[in-house]
C-alpha positions in Angstrom: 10.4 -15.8 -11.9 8.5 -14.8 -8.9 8.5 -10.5 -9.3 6.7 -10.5 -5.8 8.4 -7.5 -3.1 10.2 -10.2 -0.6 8.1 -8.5 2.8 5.0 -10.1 0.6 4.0 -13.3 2.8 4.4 -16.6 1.4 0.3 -17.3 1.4 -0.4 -13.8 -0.9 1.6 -15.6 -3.6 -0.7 -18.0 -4.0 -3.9 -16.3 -2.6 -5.4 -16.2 -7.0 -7.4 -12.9 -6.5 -5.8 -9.5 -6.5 -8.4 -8.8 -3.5 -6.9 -11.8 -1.5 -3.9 -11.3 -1.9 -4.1 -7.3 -0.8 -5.7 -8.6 2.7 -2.5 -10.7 2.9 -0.2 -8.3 2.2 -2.3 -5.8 4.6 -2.0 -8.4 7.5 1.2 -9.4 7.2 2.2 -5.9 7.6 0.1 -4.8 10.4 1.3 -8.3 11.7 4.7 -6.8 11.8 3.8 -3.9 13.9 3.1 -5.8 16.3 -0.6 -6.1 18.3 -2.1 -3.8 20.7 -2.1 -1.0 18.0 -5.1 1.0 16.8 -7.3 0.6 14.0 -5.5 1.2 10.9 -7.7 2.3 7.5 -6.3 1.9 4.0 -7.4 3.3 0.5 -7.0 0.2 -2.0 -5.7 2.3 -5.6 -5.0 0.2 -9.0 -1.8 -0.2 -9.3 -1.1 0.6 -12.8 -3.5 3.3 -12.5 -1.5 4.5 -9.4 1.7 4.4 -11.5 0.2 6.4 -14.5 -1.7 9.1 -12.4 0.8 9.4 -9.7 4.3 8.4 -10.7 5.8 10.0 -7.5 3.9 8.2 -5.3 4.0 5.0 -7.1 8.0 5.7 -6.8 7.8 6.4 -2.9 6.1 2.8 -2.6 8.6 1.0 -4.4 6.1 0.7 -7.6 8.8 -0.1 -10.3 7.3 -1.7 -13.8 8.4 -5.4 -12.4 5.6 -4.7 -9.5 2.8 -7.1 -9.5 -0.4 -5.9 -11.0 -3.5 -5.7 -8.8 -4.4 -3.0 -6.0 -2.0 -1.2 -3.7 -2.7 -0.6 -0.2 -2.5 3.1 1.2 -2.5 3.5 4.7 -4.0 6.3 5.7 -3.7 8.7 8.8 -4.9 7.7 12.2 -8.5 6.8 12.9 -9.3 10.1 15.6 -9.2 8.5 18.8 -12.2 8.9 21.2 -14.7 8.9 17.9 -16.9 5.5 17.4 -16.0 3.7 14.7 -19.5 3.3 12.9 -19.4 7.2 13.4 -15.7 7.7 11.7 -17.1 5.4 8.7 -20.4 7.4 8.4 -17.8 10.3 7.5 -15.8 8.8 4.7 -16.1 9.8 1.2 -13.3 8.0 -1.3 -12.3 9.8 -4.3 -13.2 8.1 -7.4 -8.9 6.9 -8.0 -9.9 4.4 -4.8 -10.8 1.3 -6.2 -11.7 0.2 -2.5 -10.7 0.4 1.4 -9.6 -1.8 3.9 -9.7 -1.7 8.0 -7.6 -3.5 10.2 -8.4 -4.3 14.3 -7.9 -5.9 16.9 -10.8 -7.8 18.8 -12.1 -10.4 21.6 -13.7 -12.8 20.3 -15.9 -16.2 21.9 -16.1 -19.2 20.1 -19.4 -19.9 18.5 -20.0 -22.7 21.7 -19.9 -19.7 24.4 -23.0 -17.6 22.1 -25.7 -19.6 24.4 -23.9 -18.6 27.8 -23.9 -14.8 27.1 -25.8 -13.1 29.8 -29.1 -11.3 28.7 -29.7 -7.8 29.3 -26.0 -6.7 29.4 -25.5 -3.2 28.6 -22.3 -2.9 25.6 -20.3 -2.1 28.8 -20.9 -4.9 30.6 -20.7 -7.0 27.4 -17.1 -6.2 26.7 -16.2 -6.6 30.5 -18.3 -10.2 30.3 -16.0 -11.2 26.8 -12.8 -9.7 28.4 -13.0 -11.6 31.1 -14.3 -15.3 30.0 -11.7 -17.6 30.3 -12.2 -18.9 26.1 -11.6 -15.7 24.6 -9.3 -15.1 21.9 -7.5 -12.1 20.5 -7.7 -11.8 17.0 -7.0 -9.5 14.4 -9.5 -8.6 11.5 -8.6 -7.4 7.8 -11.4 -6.4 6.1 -11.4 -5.2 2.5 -14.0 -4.2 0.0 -13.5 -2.8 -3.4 -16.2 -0.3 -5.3 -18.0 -3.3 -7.4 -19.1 -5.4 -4.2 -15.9 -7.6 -3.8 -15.2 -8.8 -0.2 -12.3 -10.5 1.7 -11.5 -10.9 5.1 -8.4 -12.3 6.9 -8.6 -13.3 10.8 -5.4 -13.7 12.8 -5.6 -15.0 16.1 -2.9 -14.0 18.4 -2.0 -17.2 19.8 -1.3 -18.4 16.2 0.7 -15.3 14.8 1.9 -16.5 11.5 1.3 -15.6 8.2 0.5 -19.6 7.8 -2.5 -19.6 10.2 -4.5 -16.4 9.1 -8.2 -17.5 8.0 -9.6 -16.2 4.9 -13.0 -15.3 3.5 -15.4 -13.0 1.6 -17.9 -13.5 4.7 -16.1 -13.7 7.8 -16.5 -10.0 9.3 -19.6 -9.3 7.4 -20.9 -6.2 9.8 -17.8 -4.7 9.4 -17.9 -5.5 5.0 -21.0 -3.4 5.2 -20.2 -1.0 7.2 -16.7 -0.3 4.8 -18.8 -0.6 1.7 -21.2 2.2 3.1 -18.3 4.3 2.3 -18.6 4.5 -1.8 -22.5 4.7 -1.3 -23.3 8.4 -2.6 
């Protein structure tokens, strides 16, 4: 008997790591949202550690005994707007109870044929206007997740493809933005 929550996409059941399958869940979520939403940060807790040390929580997200073992995501407030987000990372400090974090955004993107066209000398400005503007970009959204212990996944959905059968995974697809989430259990 499958004892996974029904808004769980079809792909997370079969995704084998716990860490996979919590940038599925992540996704799909976010995916149901909607795009053209901000950047949305999530503390990843242990679940049966999250139903031991905080059995009211654990109770507001639906964390019965039947729940599936592995992490739980926690969305966290709003990323403050106007602040860059290499800055808003540099700021971050888990408590030891978060096993890891995740980040969700939405980006342009060029496929990997366009990188010898890019225009030297561009200021970041002029860079995002360039991408914005160049007839093969995509919009895509990025789940990135790292736990404590080094562990990396990444899902990619591209807005032309919105289902939860087309997302892209892999430990090494956003890795700027796996460092720059890992820098945030770095003492």
């Amino acid at each position: 008997m499958d004892n996974t929550p029904p808004d769980v996409p079809a792909s997370a059941h079969l995704a084998a790591q716990p860490l996979t399958r919590t940038v599925l869940e992540i996704d799909s979520y976010v995916a149901g949202l909607g795009w053209d939403r901000p950047a949305q940060l999530f503390a990843l807790v242990d679940t049966a550690r999250l139903r031991v040390e905080e059995p009211g929580l654990a109770e507001r997200l639906d964390l019965d005994e039947t729940a599936e073992e592995g992490l739980t995501p926690v969305e966290q407030d709003e990323l403050p707007p106007g602040v860059p987000l290499d800055e808003f990372l540099a700021t971050i400090a888990w408590p030891d109870a978060v096993a890891g974090c995740a980040l969700t955004l939405e980006r342009l993107m060029l496929p990997p044929s366009v990188e010898g066209a890019v225009p030297e000398g561009l200021s970041e400005s002029e860079l995002t206007r360039w991408v914005s503007e160049h007839p093969q970009r995509q919009e895509v959204r990025l789940t990135v997740a790292v736990l404590r212990d080094g562990a990396r996944e990444s899902a990619v959905r591209r807005r032309e493809k919105d289902s939860d059968t087309e997302v892209l995974t892999g430990p090494d697809l956003v890795p700027g933005l796996a460092r720059a989430l890992a820098a945030t259990f770095e003492e």
